[in-house]
C-alpha positions in Angstrom: 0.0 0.0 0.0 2.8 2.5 0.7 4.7 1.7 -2.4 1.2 2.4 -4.3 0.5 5.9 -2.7 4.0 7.1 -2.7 5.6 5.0 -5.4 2.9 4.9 -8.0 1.3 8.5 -7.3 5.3 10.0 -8.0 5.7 8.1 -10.7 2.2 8.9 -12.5 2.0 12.8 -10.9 0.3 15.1 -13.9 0.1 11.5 -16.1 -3.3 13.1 -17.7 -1.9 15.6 -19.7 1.4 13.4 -20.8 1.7 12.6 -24.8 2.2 8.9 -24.1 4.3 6.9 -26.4 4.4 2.8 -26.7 8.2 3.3 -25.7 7.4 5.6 -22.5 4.9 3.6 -21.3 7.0 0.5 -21.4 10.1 2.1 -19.3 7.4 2.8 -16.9 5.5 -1.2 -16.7 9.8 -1.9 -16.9 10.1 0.1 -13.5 7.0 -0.7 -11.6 7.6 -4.8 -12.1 11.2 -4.4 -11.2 10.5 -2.4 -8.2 7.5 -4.9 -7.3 9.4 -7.9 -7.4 12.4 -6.0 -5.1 9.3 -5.4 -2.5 8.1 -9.3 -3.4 11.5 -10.5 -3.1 11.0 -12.7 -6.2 14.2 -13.4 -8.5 14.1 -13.2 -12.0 15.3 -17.0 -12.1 12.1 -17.9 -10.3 10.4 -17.4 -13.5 7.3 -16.2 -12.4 5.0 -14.1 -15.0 4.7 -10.3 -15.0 0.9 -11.1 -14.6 1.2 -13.2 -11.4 3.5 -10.6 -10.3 0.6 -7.7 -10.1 -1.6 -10.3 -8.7 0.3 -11.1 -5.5 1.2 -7.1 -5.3 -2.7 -6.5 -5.5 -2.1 -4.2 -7.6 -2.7 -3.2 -12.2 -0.6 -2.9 -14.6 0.7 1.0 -15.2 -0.8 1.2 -18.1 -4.5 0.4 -16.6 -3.9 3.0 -14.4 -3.4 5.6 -16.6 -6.4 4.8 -18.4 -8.2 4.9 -15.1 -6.9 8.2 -14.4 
């Protein structure tokens, strides 16, 4: 919950106005499943999907919560 509301709301702050290109928006799903399997403590070599990683994080995908916003 902390990472969401300081993490995610820095990360996305003024995201409604942005010009969003394909390439942008995947440096920022890059970052927020890097940083959620640090807080997860899952390796890379466990080889668990990006999918099953938002699901035990409770948590969307960046891109849904752009649209959202």
């Amino acid at each position: 919950m902390v990472y969401h509301a300081v993490v995610v709301s820095t990360l996305l702050y003024g995201c409604e106005t942005w010009t969003l290109y394909r390439r942008d928006l995947k440096k920022l799903e890059q970052f927020h499943e890097r940083k959620l399997r640090q807080l997860l403590q899952i390796n890379c070599e466990d080889h668990i999907t990006n999918n099953a990683v938002l699901e035990r994080g409770r948590t969307r995908s960046i891109e849904a919560i752009i649209i959202r916003h």
